[in-house]
N, C-alpha and C positions, 0 to 999 in steps of 0.2 A: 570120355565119360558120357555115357546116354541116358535120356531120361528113365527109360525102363530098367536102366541098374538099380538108380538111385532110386527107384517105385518098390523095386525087388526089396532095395536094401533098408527102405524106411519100414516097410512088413516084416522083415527081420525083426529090428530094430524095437517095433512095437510087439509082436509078440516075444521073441527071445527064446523060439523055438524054430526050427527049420522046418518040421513035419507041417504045424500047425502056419505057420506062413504061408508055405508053399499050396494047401489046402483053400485058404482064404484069396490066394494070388489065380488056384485053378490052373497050378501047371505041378509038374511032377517032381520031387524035391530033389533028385540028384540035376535036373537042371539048374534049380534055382541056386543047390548049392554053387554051382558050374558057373552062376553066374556072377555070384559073389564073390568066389576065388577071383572069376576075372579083373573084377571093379577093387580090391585087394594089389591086382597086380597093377592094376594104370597107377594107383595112388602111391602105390609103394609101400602100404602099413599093414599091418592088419586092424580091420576093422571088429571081427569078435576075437572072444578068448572062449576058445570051447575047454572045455574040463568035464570029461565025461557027458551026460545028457543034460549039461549047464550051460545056456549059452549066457555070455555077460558083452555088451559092448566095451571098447577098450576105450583110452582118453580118444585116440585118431578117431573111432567111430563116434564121440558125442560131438565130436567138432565137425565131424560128417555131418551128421542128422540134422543137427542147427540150420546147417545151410542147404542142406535137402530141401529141410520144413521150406524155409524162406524162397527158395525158388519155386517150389509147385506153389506157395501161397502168390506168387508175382502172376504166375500163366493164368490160377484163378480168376486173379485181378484183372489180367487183362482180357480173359476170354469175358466177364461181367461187364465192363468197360465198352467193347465190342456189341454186346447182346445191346443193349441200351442204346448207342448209337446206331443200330441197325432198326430200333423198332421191336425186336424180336420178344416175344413175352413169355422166352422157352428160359429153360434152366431147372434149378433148384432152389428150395431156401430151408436152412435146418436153424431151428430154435430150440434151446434148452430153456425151460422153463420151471418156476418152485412147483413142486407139485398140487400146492394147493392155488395155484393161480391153473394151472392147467385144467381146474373145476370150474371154478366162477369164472374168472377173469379173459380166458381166452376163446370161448366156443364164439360165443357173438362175432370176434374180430376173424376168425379164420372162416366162419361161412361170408361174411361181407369179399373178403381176400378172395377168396377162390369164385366168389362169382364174376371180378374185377379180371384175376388172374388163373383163369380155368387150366392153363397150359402148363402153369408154373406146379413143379413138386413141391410141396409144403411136408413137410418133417418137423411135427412139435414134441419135443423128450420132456419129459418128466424127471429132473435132476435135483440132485443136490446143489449149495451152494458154491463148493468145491469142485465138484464135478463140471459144472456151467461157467466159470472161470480158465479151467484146464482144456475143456472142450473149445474155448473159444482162443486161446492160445495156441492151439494145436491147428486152430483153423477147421475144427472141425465141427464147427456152430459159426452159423453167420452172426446172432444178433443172442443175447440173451434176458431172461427178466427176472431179477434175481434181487436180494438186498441189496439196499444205499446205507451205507456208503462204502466206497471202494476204495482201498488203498494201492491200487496197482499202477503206474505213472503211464502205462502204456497201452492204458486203456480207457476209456472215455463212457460217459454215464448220461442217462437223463431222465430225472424223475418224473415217476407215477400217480402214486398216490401215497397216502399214508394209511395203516390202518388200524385199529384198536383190536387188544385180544380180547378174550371172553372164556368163562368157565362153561365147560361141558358135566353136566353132573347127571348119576339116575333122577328119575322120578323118583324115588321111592326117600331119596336126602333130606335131610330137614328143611334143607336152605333151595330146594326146589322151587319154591312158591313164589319166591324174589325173583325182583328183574333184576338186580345186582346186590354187589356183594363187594367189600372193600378187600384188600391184599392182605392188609391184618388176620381177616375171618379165616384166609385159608392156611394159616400157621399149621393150624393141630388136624387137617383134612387130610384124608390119605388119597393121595394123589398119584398118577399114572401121567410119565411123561415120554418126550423120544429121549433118545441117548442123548453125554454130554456133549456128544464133539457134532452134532447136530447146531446149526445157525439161530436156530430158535428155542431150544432150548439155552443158548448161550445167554441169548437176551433175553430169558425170565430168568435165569441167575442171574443177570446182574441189575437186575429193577430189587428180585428178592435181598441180594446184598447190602444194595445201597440203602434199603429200609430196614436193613438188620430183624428180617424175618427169616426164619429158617421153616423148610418144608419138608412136610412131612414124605418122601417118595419112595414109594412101595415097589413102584413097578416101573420100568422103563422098555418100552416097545420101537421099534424100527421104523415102522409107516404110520401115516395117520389114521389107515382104516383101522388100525387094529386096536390102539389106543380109542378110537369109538366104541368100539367094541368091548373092552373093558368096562365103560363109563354104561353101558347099555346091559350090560351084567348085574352093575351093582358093586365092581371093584375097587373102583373109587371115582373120582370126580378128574379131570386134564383141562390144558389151556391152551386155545387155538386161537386163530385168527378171526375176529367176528363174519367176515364176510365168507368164509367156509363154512362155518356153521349155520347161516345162515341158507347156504345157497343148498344144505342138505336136506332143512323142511323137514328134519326126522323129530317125529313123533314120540321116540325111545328114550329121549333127554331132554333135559331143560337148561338154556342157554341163557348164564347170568353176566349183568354186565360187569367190570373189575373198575373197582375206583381206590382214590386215593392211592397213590396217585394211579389214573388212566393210561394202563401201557400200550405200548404203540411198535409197529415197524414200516420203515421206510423201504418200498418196492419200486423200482424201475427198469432200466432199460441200461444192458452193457453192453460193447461193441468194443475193435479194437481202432486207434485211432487209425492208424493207417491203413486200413481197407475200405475199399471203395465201396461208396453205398450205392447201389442201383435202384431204380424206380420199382421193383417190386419189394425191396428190402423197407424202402422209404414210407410205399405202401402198406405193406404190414404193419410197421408200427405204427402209422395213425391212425389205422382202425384202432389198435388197440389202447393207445389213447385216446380213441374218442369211446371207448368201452369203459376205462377207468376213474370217465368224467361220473359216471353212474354207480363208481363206488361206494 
C-alpha cells in the first residue's frame, strides 16, 4: 500500500466524485480510477460503491479513511517535529477563525507573526463554529479561535477573552440616542438576526429564554455584513459582539449597550491534543493573546 494510494484515495473519499478528485489531484481520471482499483485489490474490499454517477464510501472505505487521516496526520507531525529541531522557520500554519475575530481580533497578531516568521505560510479562514472544529479534526487547521466552551474530549482549549454583545440599531430608532438598553426593551423590536443553527444566534436564544422574553425576528441573514446592512436600512435593529461593532466606527448606526442581564461569549483558542505544537504555532498564538489583553 503507498502513500500516493492512500492521498489518491483520501481525494476520493472527500469529494465522492472521481472527475472532480482526479481534477483537484491534477492527474487524468481513468489513472486515478486505475489507481484505486489497485489499492481495492491489495486490501481485498471494495472501497466505494458506485451506482451510476454516485459514488458513496462502503463500511471497508470508512475504516480506510480513518486511518488514512491518522497516518498523513503522524508524517505531519513528524515533518513539524523535524522543522523545529533543525531551526528551520519554513512550513505552513492554517487557522480557522469566527469571522468576526477575523476583524478586530486577528490583524495586530498576524502582522507581529509575519514579521517574527517571514518564511512561514500563514492561512487565516473565516469559519463557522462547526466548520473550525471539523477543519481541525480533519487536520486541516492547525490551531483554531472559536467559542469556549468545548465539549470534544479530544481536543484541548485555552481561553481568550470574554466579550459582551451590543444592539446595532438605525439612527433614525427611537432608542438611538441611548448608550444602552435592557433585554426586556427589545421584546416588541423588530429584529434581524443570523440563522438558528448559527453559534451565536444560539446563545441569544438562550439568554432570550432564560428571561422568558420572546423576539420579535423579522429577518434572518447568513453573514454579518448583511445583517449591518439591514440595521443601516432602517429594517430593523441585530445583536453582535461589542468589540465588532466597535472596531467598524460606522457612522450608519448606533451601538447600545444590553443590560439586565449583560450577555456575554467566551472566545478562545482549540487545538487537538495530540498534535505537536511547534514554535511558529506557539508563536502565533501569543501574539494573539497579547492582542486579546486589549480587548
Amino acid at each position: 500500500m503507498e502513500l500516493r494510494q492512500l492521498e489518491y484515495f483520501m481525494m476520493v473519499a472527500k469529494e465522492l466524485h472521481f472527475s472532480r478528485a482526479a481534477e483537484k489531484l491534477n492527474i487524468a481520471q481513468p489513472t486515478l480510477s486505475q489507481q484505486i482499483k489497485s489499492l481495492e485489490n491489495q486490501v481485498g474490499v471494495l472501497l466505494f460503491d458506485r451506482i451510476g454517477k454516485r459514488t458513496a464510501l462502503t463500511e471497508a472505505g470508512k475504516i480506510l479513511l480513518q486511518h488514512s487521516q491518522r497516518v498523513f496526520f503522524e508524517i505531519d507531525q513528524a515533518q513539524a517535529a523535524l522543522r523545529d529541531l533543525s531551526g528551520l522557520q519554513r512550513g505552513t500554519l492554517t487557522v480557522g477563525s469566527l469571522l468576526t475575530c477575523t476583524s478586530y481580533l486577528l490583524p495586530p497578531a498576524i502582522m507581529n507573526f509575519k514579521q517574527l516568521y517571514p518564511n512561514i505560510e500563514l492561512s487565516v479562514v473565516g469559519l463557522s463554529t462547526e466548520d473550525i472544529s471539523n477543519g481541525i479534526f480533519q487536520n486541516e487547521l492547525d490551531v483554531g479561535v472559536t467559542f469556549l466552551p468545548i465539549v470534544e474530549d479530544e481536543l484541548e482549549s485555552i481561553p481568550l477573552f470574554s466579550e459582551e454583545l451590543s444592539v446595532a440599531a438605525p439612527l433614525t430608532h427611537p432608542l438611538a440616542d441611548k448608550k444602552e438598553m435592557s433585554m426586556k426593551e427589545l421584546e416588541d423590536q423588530p429584529i434581524v438576526l443570523l440563522p438558528k443553527s448559527f453559534h451565536l444566534r444560539k446563545l441569544i436564544d438562550r439568554y432570550y429564554e432564560k428571561q422568558q422574553i420572546k423576539l420579535n425576528i423579522m429577518l434572518e441573514m447568513t453573514t454579518i455584513e448583511s445583517l449591518i446592512e439591514m440595521v443601516t436600512k432602517g429594517i430593523g435593529i441585530t445583536i453582535l459582539p461589542t468589540p465588532y461593532l466597535n472596531y467598524l466606527q460606522n457612522e450608519t448606526f448606533a451601538t447600545l449597550r444590553l443590560t439586565d442581564p449583560i450577555p456575554k461569549r467566551n472566545i478562545g483558542f482549540v487545538y487537538r491534543k495530540d498534535k505537536f505544537m511547534c514554535n511558529a504555532t506557539s508563536s502565533f498564538m501569543s501574539e494573539v493573546i497579547e492582542a486579546s489583553k486589549h480587548m
